[in-house]
N, C-alpha and C positions, 0 to 999 in steps of 0.2 A: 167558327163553324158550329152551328148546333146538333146536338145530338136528337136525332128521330125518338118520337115517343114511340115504346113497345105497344105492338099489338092488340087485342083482345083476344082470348083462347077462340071467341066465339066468329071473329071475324077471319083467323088462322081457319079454323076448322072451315067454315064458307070456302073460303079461296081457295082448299086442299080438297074440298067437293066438287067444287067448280073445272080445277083440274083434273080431277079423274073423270069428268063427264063430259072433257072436250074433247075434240074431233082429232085432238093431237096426241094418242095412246102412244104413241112413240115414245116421246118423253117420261112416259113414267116407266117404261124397261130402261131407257139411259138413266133415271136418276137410281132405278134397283140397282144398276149394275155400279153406278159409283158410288152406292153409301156397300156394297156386297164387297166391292174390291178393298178398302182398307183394314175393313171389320175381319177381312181371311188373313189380312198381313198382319195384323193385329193378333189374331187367334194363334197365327202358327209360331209369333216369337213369344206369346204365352206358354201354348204345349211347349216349346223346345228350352223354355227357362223352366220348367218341370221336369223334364228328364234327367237322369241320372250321368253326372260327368266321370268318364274315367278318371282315376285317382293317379295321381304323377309319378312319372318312374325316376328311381331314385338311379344314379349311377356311382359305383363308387370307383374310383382311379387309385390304383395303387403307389402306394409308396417305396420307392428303392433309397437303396443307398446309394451316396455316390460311388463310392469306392468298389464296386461291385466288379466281380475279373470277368473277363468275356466267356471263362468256362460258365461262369454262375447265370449267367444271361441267357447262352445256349441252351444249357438244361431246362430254367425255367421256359424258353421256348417251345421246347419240345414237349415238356409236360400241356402246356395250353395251346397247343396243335395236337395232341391227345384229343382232350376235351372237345375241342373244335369238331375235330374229326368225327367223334362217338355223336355228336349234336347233329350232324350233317347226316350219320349215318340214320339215325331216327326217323329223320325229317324223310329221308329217302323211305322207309319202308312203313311210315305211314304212308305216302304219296304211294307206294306201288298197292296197301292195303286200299286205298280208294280206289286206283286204276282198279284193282281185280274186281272190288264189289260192281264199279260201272261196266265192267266188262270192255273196259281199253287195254287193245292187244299193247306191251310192254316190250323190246327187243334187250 
């Protein structure tokens, strides 16, 4: 199978005049919109590999002992249901300092 000889720029540009000056203007908004459609998919995973990634959360998991007696479990439960609890409660009265500012009645 032979390979086609490439064009002339000057016979391209003809045939690309020739198409805009025919009776079929149609086609030239379908070929804007298929070279428009990849060029914006193209654009927007450029922007979005430019923006800033959150930074990964680290978790750390504590370490016990085995041996540890059900009293020593308890207590530390109770200490980090403390905790829990003070974090809930925060969260609760930011959320009612926004209700107020919006002016949602709260029961």
């Amino acid at each position: 199978m032979a390979i086609p000889r490439p064009s002339k720029p000057s016979v391209v540009w003809r045939d690309f005049r020739a198409f805009l000056g025919g009776e079929q203007r149609h086609k030239l908004l379908i070929a804007m919109v298929s070279v428009l459609m990849p060029a914006l998919l193209v654009a927007g995973f450029y922007v979005d590999s430019k923006r800033d990634t959150p930074k990964p959360q680290m978790y750390f998991i504590a370490s016990w002992p085995a041996d540890r007696s059900d009293a020593e479990i308890v207590a530390q439960q109770k200490i980090d249901q403390k905790a829990l609890d003070a974090k809930r409660e925060a969260k609760r009265q930011e959320y009612r300092r926004l209700a107020d500012q919006l002016g949602i009645k709260v029961d």
